[in-house]
DRENPA-3360 file (N, C-alpha, C; in nm, 2 decimals, always signed):
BEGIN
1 = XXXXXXXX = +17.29/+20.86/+11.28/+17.21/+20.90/+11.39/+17.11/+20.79/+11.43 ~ +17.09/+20.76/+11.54/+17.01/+20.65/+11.58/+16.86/+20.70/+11.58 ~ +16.80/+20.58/+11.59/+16.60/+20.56/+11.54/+16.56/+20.66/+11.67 ~ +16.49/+20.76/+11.66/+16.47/+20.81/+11.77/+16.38/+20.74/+11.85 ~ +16.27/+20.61/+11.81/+16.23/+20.51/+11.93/+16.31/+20.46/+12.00 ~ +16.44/+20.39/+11.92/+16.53/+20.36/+11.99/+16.60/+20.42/+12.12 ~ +16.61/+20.56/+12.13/+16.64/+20.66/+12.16/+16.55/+20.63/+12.32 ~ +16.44/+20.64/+12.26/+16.30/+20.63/+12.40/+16.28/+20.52/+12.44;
9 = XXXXXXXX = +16.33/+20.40/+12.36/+16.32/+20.25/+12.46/+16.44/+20.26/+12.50 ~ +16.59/+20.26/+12.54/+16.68/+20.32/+12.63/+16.65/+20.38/+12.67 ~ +16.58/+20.51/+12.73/+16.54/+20.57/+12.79/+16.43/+20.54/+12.92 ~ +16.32/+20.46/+12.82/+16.26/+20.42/+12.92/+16.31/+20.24/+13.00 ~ +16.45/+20.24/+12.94/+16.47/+20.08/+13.03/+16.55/+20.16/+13.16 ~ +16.63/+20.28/+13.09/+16.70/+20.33/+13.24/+16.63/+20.39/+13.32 ~ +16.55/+20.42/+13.30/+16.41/+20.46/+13.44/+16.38/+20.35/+13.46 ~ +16.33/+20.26/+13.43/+16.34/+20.14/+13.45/+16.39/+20.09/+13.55;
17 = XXXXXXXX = +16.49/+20.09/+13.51/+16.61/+20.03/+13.63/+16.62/+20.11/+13.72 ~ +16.66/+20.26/+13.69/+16.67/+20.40/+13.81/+16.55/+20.31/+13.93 ~ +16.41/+20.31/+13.85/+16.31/+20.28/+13.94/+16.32/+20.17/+14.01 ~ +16.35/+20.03/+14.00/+16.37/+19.94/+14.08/+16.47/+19.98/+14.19 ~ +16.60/+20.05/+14.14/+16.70/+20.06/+14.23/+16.63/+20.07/+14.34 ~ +16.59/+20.24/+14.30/+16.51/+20.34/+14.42/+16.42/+20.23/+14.46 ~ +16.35/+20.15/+14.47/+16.22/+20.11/+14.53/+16.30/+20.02/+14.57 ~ +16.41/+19.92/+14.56/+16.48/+19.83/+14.68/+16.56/+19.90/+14.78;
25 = XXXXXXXX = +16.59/+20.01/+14.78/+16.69/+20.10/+14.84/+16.56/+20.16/+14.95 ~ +16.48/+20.19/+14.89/+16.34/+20.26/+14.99/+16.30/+20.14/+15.13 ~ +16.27/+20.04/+14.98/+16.22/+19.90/+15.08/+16.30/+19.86/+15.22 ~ +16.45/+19.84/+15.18/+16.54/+19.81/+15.26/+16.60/+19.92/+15.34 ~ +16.58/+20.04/+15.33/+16.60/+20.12/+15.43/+16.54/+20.19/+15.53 ~ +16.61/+20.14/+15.66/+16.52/+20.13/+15.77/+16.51/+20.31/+15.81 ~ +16.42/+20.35/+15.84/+16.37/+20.50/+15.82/+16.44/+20.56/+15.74 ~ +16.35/+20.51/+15.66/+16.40/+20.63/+15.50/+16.31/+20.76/+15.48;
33 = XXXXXXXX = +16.21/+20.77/+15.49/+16.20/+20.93/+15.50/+16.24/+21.02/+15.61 ~ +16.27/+20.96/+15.74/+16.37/+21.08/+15.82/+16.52/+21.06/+15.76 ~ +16.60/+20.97/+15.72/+16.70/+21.00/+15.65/+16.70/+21.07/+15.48 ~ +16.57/+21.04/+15.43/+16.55/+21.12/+15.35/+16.58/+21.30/+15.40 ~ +16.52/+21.35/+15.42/+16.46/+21.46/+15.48/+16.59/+21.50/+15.53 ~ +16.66/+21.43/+15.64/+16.81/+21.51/+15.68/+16.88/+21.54/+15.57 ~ +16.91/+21.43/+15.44/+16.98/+21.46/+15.35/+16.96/+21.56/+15.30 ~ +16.81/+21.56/+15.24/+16.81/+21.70/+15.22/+16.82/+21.88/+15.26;
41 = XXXXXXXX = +16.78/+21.83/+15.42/+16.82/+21.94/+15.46/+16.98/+22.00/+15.49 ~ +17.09/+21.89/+15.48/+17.19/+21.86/+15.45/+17.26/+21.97/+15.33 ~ +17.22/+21.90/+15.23/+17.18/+21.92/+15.07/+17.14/+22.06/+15.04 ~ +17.02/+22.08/+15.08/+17.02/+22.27/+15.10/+17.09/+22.37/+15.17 ~ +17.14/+22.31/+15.32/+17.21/+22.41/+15.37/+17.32/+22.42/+15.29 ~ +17.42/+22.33/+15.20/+17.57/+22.35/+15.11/+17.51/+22.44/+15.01 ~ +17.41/+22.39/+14.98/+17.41/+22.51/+14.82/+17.37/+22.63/+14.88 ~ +17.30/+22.66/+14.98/+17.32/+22.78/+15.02/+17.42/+22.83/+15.06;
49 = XXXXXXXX = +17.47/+22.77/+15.10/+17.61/+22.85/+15.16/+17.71/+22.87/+15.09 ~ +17.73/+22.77/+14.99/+17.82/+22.76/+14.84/+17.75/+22.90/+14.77 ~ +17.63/+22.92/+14.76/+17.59/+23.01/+14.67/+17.59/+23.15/+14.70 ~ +17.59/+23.16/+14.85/+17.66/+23.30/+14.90/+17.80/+23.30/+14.92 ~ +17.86/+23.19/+14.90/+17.98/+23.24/+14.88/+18.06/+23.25/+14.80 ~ +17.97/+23.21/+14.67/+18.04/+23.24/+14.55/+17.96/+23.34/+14.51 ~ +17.85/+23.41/+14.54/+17.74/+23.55/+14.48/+17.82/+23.65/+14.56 ~ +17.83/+23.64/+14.65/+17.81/+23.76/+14.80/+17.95/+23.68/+14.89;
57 = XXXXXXXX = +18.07/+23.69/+14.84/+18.15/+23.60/+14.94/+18.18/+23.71/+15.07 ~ +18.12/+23.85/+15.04/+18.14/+23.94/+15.17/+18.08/+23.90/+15.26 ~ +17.97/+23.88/+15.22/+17.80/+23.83/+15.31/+17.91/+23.69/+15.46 ~ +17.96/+23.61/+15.37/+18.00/+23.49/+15.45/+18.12/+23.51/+15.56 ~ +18.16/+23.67/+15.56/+18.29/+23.76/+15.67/+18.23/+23.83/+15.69 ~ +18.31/+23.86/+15.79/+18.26/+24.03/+15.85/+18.15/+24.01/+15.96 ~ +18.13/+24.16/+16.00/+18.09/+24.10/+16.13/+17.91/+24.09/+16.14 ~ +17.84/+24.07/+15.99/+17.74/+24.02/+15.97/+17.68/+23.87/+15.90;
65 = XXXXXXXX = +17.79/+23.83/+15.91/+17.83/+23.74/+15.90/+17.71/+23.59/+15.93 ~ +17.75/+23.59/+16.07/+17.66/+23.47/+16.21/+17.50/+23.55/+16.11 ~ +17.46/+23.63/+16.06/+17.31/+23.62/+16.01/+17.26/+23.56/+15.92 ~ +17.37/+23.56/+15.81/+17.33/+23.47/+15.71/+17.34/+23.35/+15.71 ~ +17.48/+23.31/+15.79/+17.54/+23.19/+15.80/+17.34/+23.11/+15.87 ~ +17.31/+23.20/+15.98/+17.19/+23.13/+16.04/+17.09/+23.11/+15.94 ~ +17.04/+23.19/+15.84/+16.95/+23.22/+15.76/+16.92/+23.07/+15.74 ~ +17.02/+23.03/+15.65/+17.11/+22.90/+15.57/+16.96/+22.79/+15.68;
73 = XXXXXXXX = +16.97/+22.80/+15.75/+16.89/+22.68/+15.85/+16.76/+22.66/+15.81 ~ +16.68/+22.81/+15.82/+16.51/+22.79/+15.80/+16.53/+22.74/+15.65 ~ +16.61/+22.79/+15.56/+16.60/+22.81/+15.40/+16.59/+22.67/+15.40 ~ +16.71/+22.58/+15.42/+16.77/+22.44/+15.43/+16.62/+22.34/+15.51 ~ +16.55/+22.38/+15.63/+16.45/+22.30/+15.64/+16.33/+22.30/+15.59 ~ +16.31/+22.40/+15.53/+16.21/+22.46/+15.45/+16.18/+22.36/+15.28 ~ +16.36/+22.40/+15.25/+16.36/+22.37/+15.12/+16.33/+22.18/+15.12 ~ +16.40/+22.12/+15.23/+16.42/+21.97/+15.24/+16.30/+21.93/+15.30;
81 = XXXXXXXX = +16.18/+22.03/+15.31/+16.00/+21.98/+15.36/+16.00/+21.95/+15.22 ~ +15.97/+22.02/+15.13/+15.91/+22.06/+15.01/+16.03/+21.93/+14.91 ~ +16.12/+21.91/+14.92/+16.19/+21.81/+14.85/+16.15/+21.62/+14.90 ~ +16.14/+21.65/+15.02/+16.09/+21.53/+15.08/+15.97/+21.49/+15.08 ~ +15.89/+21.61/+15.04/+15.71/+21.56/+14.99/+15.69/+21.58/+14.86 ~ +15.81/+21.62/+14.81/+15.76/+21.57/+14.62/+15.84/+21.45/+14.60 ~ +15.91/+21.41/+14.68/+16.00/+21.26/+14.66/+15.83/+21.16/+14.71 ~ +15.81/+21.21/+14.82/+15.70/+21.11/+14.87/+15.59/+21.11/+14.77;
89 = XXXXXXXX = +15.57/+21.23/+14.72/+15.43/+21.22/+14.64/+15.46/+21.15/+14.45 ~ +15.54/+21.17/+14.45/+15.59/+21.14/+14.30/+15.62/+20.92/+14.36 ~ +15.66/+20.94/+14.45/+15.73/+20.77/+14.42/+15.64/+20.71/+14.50 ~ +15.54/+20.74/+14.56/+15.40/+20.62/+14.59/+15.36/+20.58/+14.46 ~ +15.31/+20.45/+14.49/+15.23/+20.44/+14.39/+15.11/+20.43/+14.39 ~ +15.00/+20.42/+14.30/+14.92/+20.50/+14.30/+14.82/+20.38/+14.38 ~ +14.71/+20.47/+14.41/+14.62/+20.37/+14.50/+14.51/+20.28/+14.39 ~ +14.51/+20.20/+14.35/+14.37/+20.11/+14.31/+14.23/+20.14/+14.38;
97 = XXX = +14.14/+20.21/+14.29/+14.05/+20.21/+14.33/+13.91/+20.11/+14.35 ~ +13.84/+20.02/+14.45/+13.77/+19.95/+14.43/+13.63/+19.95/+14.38 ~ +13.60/+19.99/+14.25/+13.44/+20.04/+14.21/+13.41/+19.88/+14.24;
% end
């Protein structure tokens, strides 16, 4: 079994790295929080719809169908506000304060 520091300095080199990625990928992408934000709205509408149609695959036929299928929209822009402002709030970094 390996050192469990060891363990947490691989750990923290792949965040590490995760984190550079992300921050040249942010840098270099020209509107990235509206491509952000589609993705996820993207992103939410499949698992919702994946998830009623593997929970409730009746829900996704029949002739009530067009309600849920619609539902899927607010849920999906709703969910990809709330995913797009904890991406924003977690990956700023933090302000310096000038005492």
């Amino acid at each position: 079994m390996e050192n469990p520091s060891d363990v947490f300095t691989q750990w923290r080199l792949s965040l590490s790295r995760f984190h550079d990625w992300f921050e040249g990928l942010r840098m270099s992408t020209r509107y990235f929080l509206p491509k952000t934000f589609l993705f996820f709205v993207a992103l939410n509408l499949a698992c919702f719809w994946w998830a009623l149609l593997t929970a409730y695959p009746n829900l996704m036929s029949g002739p009530g169908a067009d309600e849920y299928i619609l539902m899927g929209f607010p849920v999906a822009v709703l969910g990809a506000l709330f995913d797009s402002l904890s991406l924003l709030v977690t990956t700023c970094p933090p302000e310096t304060g000038s005492s």
